[in-house]
N, CA, C and O atoms as a DFTB+ gen file, in Angstrom:
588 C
 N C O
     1  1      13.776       5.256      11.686
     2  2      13.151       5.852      12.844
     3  2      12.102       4.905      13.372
     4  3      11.465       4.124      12.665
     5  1      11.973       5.054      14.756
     6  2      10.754       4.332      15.126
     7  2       9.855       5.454      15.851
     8  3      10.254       6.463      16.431
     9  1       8.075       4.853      15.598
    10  2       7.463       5.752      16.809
    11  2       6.705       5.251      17.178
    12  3       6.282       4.443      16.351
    13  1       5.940       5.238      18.512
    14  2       5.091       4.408      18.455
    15  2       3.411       5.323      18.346
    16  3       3.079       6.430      18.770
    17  1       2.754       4.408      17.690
    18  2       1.569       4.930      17.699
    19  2       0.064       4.143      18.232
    20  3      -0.254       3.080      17.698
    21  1      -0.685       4.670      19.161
    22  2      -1.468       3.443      19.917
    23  2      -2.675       3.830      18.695
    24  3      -2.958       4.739      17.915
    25  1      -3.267       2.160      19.216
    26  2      -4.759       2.253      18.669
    27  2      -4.516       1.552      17.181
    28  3      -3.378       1.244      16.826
    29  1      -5.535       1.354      16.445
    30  2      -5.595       0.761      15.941
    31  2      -4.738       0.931      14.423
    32  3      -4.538       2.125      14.196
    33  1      -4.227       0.081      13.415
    34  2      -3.858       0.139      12.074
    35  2      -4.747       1.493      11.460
    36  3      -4.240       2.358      10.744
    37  1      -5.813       1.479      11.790
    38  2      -6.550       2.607      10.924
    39  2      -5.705       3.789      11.638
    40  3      -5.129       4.473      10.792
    41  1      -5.476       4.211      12.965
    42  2      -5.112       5.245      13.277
    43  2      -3.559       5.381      13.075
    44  3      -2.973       6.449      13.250
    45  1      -2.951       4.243      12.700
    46  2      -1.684       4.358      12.310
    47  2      -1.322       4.888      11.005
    48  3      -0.337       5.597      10.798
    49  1      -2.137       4.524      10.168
    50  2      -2.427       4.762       8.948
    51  2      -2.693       6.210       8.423
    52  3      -2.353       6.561       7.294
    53  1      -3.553       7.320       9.644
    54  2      -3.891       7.637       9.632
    55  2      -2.908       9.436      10.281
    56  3      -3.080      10.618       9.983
    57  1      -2.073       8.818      11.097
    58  2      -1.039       9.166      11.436
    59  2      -0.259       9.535      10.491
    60  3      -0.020      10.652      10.034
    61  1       0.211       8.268      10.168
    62  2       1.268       8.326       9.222
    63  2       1.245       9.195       8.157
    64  3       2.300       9.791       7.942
    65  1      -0.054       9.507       7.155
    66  2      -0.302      10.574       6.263
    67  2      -0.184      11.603       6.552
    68  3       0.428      12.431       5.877
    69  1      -1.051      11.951       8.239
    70  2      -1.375      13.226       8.313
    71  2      -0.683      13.985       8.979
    72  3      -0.723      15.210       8.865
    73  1       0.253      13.181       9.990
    74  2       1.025      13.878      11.279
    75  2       2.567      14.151      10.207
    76  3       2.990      15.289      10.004
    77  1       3.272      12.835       9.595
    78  2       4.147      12.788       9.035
    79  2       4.103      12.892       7.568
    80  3       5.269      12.813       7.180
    81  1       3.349      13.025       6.632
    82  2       3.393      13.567       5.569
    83  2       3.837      12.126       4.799
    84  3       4.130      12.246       3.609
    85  1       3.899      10.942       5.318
    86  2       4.519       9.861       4.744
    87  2       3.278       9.498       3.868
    88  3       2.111       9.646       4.230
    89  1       3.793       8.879       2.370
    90  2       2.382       8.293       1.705
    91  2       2.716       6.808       2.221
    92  3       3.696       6.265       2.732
    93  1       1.610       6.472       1.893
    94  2       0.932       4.888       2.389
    95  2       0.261       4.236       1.292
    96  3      -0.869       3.771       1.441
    97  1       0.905       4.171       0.164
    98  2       0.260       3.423      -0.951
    99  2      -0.482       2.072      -0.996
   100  3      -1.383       1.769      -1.779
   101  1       0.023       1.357      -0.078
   102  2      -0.757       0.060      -0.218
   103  2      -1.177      -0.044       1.513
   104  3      -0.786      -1.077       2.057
   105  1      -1.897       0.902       2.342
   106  2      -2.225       0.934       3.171
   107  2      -3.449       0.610       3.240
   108  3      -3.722      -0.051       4.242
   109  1      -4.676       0.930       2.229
   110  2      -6.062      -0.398       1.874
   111  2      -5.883      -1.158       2.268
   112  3      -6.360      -1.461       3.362
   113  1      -4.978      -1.999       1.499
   114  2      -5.113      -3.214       2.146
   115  2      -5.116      -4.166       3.469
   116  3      -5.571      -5.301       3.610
   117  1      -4.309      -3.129       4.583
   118  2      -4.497      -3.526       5.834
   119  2      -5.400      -2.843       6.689
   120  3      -5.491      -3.093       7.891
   121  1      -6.236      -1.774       5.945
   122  2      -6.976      -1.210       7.130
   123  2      -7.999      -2.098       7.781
   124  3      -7.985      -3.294       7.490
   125  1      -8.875      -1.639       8.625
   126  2     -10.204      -2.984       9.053
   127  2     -11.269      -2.867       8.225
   128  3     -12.231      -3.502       8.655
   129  1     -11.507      -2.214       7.043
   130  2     -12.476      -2.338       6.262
   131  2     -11.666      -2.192       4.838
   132  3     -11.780      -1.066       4.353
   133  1     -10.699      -3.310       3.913
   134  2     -10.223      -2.572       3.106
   135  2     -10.822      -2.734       1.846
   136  3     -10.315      -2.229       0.845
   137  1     -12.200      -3.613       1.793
   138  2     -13.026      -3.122       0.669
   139  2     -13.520      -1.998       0.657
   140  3     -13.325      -1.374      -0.386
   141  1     -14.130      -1.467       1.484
   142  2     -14.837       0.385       1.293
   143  2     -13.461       0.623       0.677
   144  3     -13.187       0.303      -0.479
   145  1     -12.610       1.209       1.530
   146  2     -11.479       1.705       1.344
   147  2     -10.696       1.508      -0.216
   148  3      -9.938       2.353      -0.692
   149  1     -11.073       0.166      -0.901
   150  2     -10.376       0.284      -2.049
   151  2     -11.668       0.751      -3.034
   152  3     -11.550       0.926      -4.247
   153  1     -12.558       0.870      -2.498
   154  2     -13.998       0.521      -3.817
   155  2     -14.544       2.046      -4.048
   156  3     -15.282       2.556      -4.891
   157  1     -13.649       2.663      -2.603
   158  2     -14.641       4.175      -2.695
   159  2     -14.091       5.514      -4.111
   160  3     -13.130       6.209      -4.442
   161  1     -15.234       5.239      -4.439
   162  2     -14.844       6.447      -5.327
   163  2     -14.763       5.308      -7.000
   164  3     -14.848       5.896      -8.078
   165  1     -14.649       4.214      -6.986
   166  2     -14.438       3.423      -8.367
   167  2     -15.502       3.851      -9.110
   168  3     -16.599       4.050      -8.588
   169  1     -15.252       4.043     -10.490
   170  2     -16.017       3.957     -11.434
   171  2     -15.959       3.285     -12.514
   172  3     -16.747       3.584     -13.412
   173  1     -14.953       2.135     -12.719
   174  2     -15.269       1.190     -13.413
   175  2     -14.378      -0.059     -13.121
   176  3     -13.196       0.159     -12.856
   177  1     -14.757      -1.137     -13.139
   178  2     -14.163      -2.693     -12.782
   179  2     -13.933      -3.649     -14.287
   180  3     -14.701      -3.855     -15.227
   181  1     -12.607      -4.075     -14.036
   182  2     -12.363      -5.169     -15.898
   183  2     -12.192      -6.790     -14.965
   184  3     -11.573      -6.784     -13.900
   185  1     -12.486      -7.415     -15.225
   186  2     -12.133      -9.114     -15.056
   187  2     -10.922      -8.909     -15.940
   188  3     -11.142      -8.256     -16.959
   189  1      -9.584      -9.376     -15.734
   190  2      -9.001      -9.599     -16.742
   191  2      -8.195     -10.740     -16.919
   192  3      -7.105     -10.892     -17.472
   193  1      -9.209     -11.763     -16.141
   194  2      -8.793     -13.615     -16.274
   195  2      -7.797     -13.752     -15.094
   196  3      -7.988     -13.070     -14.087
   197  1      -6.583     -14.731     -15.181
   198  2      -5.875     -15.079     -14.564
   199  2      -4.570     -14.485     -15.053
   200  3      -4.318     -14.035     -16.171
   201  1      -3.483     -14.615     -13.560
   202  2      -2.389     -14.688     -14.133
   203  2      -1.235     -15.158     -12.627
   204  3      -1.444     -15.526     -11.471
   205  1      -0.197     -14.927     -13.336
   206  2       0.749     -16.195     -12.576
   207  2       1.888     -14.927     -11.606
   208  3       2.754     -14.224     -12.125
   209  1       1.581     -14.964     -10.394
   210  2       2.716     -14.550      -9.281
   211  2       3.038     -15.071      -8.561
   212  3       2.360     -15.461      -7.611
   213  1       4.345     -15.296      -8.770
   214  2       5.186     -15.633      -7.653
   215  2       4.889     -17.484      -7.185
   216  3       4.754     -18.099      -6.127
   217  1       4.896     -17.881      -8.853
   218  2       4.196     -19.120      -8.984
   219  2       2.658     -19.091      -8.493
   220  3       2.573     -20.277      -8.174
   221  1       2.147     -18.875      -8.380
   222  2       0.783     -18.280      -7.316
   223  2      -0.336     -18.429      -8.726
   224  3       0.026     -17.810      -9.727
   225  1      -1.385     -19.057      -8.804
   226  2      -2.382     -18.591     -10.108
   227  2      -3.583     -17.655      -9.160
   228  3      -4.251     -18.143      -8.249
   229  1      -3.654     -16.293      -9.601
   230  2      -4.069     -15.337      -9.354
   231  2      -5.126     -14.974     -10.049
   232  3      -4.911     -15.064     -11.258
   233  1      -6.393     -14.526      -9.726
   234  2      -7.459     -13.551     -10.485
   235  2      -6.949     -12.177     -10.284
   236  3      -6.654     -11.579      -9.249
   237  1      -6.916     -11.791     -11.640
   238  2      -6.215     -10.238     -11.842
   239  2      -7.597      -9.190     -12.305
   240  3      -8.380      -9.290     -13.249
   241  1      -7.501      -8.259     -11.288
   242  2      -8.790      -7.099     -11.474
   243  2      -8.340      -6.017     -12.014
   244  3      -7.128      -5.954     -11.810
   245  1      -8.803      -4.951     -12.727
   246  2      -8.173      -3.504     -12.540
   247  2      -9.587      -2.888     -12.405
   248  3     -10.681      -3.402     -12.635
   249  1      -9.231      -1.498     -11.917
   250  2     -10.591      -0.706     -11.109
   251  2      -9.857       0.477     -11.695
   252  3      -8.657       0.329     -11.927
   253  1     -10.453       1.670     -11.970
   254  2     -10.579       3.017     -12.267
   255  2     -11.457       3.910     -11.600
   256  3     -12.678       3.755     -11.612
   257  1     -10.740       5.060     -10.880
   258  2     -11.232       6.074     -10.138
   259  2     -10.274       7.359     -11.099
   260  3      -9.327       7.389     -11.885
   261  1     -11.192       8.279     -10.462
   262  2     -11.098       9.782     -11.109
   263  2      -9.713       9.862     -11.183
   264  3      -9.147      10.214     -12.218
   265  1      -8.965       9.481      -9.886
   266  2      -7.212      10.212     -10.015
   267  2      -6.249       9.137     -10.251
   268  3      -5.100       9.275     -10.669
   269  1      -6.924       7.906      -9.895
   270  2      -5.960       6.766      -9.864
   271  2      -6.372       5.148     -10.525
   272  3      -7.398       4.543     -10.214
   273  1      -5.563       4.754     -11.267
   274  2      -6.365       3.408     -11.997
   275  2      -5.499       2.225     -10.651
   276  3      -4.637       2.554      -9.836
   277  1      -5.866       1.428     -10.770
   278  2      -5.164       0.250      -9.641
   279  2      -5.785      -1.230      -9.981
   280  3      -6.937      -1.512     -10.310
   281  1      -4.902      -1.894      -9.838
   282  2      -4.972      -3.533     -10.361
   283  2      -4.513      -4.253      -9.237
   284  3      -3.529      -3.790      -8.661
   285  1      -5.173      -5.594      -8.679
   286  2      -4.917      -6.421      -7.649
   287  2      -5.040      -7.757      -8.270
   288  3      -5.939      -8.091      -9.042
   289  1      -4.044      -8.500      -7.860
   290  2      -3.873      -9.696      -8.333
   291  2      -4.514     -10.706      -6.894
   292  3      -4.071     -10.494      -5.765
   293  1      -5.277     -11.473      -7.080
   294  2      -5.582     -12.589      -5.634
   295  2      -5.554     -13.537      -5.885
   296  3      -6.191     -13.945      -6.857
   297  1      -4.712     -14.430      -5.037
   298  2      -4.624     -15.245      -5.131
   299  2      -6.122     -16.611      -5.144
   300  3      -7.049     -16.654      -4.335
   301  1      -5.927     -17.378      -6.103
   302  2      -6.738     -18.386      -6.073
   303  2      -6.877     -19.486      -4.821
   304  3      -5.915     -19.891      -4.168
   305  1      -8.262     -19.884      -4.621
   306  2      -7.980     -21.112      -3.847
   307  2      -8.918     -21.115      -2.791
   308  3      -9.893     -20.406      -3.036
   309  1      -8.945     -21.812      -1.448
   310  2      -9.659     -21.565      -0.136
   311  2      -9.412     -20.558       0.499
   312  3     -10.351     -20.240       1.228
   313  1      -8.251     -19.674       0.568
   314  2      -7.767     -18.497       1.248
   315  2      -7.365     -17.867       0.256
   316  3      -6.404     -18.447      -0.250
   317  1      -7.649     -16.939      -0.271
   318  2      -7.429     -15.729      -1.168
   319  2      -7.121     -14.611      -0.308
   320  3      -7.704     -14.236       0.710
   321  1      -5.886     -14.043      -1.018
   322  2      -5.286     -13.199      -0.457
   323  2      -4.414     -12.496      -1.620
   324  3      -4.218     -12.959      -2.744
   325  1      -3.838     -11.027      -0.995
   326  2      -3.694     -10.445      -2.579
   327  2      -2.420     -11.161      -2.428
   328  3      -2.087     -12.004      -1.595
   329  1      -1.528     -10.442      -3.801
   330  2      -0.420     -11.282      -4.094
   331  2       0.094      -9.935      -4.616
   332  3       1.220      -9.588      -4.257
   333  1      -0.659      -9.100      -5.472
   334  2       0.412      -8.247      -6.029
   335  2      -0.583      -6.935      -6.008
   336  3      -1.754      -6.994      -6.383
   337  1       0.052      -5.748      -5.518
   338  2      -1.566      -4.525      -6.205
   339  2      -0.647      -3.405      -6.300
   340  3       0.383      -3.159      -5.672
   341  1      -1.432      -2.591      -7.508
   342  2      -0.461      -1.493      -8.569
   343  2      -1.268      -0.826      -8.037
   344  3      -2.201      -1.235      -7.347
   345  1      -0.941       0.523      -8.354
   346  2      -1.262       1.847      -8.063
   347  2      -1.041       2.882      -9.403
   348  3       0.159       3.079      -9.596
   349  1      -1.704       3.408     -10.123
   350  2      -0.799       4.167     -11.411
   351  2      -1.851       5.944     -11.058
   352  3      -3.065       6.145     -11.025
   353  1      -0.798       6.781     -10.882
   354  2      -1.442       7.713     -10.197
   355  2      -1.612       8.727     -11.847
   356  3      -0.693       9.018     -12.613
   357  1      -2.976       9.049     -11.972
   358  2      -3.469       9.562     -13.502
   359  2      -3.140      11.155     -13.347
   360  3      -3.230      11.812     -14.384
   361  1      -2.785      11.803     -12.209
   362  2      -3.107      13.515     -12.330
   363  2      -1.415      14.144     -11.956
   364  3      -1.036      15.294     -11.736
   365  1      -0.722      12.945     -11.999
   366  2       0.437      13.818     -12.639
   367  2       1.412      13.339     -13.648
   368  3       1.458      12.118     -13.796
   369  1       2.259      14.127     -14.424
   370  2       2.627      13.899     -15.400
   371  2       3.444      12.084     -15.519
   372  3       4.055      11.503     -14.622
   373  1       3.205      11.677     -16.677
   374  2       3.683      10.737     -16.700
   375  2       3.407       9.638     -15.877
   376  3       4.022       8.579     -15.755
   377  1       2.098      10.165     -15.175
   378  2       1.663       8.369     -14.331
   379  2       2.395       7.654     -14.023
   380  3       2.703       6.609     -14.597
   381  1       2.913       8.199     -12.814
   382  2       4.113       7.248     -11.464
   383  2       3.271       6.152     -11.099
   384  3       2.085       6.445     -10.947
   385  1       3.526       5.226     -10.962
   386  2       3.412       4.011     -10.180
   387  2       3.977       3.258      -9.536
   388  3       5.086       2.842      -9.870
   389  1       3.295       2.837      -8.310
   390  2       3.655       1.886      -7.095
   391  2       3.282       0.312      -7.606
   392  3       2.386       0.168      -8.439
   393  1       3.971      -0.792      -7.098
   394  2       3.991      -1.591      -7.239
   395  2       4.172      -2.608      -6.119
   396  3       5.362      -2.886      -5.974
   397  1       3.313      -3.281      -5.240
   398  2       3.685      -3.793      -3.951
   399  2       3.573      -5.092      -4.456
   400  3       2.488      -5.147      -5.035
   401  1       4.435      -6.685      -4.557
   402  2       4.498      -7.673      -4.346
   403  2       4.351      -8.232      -2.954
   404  3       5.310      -7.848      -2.285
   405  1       3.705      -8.823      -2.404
   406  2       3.235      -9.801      -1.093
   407  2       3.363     -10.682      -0.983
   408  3       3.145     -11.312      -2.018
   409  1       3.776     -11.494       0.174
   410  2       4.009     -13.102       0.106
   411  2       3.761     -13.138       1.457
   412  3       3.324     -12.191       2.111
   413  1       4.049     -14.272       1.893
   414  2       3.956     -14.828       3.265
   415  2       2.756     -13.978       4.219
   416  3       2.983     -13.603       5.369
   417  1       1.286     -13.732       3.408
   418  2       0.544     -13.065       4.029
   419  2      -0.318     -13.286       4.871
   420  3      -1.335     -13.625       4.266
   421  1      -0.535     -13.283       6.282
   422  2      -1.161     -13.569       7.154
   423  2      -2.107     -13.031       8.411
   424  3      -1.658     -12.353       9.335
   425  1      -2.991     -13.296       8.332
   426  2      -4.121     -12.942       9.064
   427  2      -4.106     -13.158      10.780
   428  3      -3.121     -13.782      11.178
   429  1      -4.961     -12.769      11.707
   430  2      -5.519     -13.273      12.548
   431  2      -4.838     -13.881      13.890
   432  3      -4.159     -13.004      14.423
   433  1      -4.803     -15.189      14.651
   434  2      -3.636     -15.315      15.563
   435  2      -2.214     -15.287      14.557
   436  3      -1.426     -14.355      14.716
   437  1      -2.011     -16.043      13.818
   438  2      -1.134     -15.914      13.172
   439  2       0.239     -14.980      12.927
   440  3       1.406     -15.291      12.686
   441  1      -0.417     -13.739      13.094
   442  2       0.182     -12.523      13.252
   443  2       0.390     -12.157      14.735
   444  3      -0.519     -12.160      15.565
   445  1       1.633     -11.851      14.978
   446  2       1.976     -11.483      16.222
   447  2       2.481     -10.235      16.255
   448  3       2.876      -9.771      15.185
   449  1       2.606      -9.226      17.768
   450  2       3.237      -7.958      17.667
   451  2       4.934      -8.044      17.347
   452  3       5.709      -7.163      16.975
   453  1       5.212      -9.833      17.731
   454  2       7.067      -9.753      17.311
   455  2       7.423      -9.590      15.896
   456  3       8.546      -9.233      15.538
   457  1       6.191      -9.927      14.874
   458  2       6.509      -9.732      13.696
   459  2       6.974      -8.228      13.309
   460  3       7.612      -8.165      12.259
   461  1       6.750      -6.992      14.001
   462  2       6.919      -5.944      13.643
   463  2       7.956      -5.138      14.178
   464  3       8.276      -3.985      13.890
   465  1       8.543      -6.124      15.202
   466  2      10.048      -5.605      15.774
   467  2      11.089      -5.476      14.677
   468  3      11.188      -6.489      13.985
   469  1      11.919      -4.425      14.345
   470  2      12.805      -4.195      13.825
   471  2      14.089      -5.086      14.012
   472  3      14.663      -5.361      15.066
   473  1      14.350      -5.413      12.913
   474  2      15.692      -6.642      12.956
   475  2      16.497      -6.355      12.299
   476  3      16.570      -6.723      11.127
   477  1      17.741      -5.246      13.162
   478  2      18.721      -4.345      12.137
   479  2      19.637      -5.611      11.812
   480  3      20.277      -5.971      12.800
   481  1      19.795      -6.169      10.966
   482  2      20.752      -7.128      10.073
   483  2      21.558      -6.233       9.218
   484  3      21.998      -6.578       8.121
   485  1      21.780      -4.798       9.878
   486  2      22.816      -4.230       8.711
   487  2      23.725      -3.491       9.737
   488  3      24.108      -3.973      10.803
   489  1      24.108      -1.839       9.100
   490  2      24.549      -0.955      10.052
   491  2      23.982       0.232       9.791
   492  3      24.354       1.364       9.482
   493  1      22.556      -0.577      10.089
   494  2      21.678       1.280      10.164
   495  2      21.381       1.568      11.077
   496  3      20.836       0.923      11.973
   497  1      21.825       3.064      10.995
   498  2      21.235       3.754      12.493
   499  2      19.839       4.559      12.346
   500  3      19.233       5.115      11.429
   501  1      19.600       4.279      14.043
   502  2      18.269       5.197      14.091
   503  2      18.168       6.673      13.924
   504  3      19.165       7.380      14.066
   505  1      17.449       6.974      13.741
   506  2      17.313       8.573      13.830
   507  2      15.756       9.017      14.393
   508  3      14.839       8.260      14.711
   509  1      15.776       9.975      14.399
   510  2      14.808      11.068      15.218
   511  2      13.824      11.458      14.460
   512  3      14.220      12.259      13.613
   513  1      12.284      11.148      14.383
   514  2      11.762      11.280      12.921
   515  2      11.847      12.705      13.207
   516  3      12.081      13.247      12.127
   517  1      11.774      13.570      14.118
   518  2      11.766      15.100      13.972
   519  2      12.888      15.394      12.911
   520  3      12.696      16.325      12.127
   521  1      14.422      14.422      12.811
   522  2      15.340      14.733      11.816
   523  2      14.374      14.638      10.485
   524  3      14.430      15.623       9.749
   525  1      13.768      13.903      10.214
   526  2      13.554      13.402       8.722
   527  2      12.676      14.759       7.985
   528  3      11.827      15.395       8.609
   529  1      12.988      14.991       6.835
   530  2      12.312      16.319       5.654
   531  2      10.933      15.402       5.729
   532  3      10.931      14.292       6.263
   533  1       9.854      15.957       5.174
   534  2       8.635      15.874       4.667
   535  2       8.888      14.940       3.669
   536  3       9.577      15.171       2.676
   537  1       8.059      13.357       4.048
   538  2       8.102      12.206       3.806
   539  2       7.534      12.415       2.394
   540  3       7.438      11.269       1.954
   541  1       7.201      13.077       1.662
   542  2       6.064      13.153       0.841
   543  2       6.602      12.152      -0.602
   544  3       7.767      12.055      -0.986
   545  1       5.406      11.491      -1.216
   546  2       6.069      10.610      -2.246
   547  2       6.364      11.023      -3.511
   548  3       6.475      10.243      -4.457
   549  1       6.509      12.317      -3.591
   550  2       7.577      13.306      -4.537
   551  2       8.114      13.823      -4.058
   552  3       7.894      14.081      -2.875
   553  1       9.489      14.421      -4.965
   554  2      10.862      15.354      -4.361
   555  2       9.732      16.542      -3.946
   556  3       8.527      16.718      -4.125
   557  1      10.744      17.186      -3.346
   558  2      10.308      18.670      -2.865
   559  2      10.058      19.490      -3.736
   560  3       9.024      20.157      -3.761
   561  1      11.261      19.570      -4.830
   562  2      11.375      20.303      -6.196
   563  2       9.666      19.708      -6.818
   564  3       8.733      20.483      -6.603
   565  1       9.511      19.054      -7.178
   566  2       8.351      18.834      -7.914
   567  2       7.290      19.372      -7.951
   568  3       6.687      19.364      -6.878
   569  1       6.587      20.064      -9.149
   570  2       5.475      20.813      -9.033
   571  2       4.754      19.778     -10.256
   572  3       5.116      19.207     -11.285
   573  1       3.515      19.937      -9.439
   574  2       2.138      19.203     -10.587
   575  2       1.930      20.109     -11.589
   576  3       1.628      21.283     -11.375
   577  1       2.123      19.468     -13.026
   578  2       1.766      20.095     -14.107
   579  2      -0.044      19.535     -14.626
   580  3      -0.759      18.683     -14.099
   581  1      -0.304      20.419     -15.821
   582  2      -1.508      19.992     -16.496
   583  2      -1.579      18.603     -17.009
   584  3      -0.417      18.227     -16.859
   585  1      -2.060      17.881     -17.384
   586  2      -1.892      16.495     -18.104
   587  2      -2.295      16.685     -19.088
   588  3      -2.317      15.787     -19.929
């Protein structure tokens, strides 16, 4: 589906959760402030040295908040930029986790609006997001248990 939404990444973002029920797991990272955004609510930070993505030598963090622990890998160097960031969600059973790998990441002119044109290289069709069920990032069936 496509839709369009004006204004800024934050309000897209913002959209996207609230109008469409879609989760946005690694949506921090592109908002216009995505330190608040990743820092709010942390209650504890580990150094946990280096490590290697995507050939890439990376400083690897993990952070802990009340519902969710999360680890970002950044890349080393003059331009640091992430490379890899987890998500491990603590308040339902069995701690699901997201996992976003990044590459070719770019800032500023660099980034253009053609980068975000859709380039069907298959045989998918569009649809109507009014068609689509409640985006939500569990089945429907699923109910939150105790931990």
């Amino acid at each position: 589906t496509q839709i369009e939404v004006p204004g800024t990444i934050d309000n897209f973002v913002d959209q996207m959760r609230d109008k469409y029920h879609m989760p946005m797991p690694a949506a921090d990272l592109v908002m216009s402030k995505p330190y608040e955004q990743l820092m709010d609510g942390v209650t504890d930070v580990k150094d946990l040295g280096s490590g290697i993505v995507d050939g890439k030598e990376c400083n690897y963090l993990a952070f802990r908040k009340e519902k969710t622990d999360w680890q970002i890998w950044i890349a080393q160097g003059d331009k640091p930029y992430p490379c890899r960031y987890s998500i491990t969600s603590k308040d339902i059973a069995h701690s699901p986790q997201y996992t976003i790998q990044l590459r070719n990441w770019a800032t500023g002119q660099s980034v253009t609006s053609s980068d975000f044109q859709f380039k069907n290289s298959t045989n998918a069709k569009k649809v109507n997001i009014e068609d689509l069920q409640d985006m939500s990032s569990l089945p429907s069936h699923f109910k939150k248990g105790n931990n």
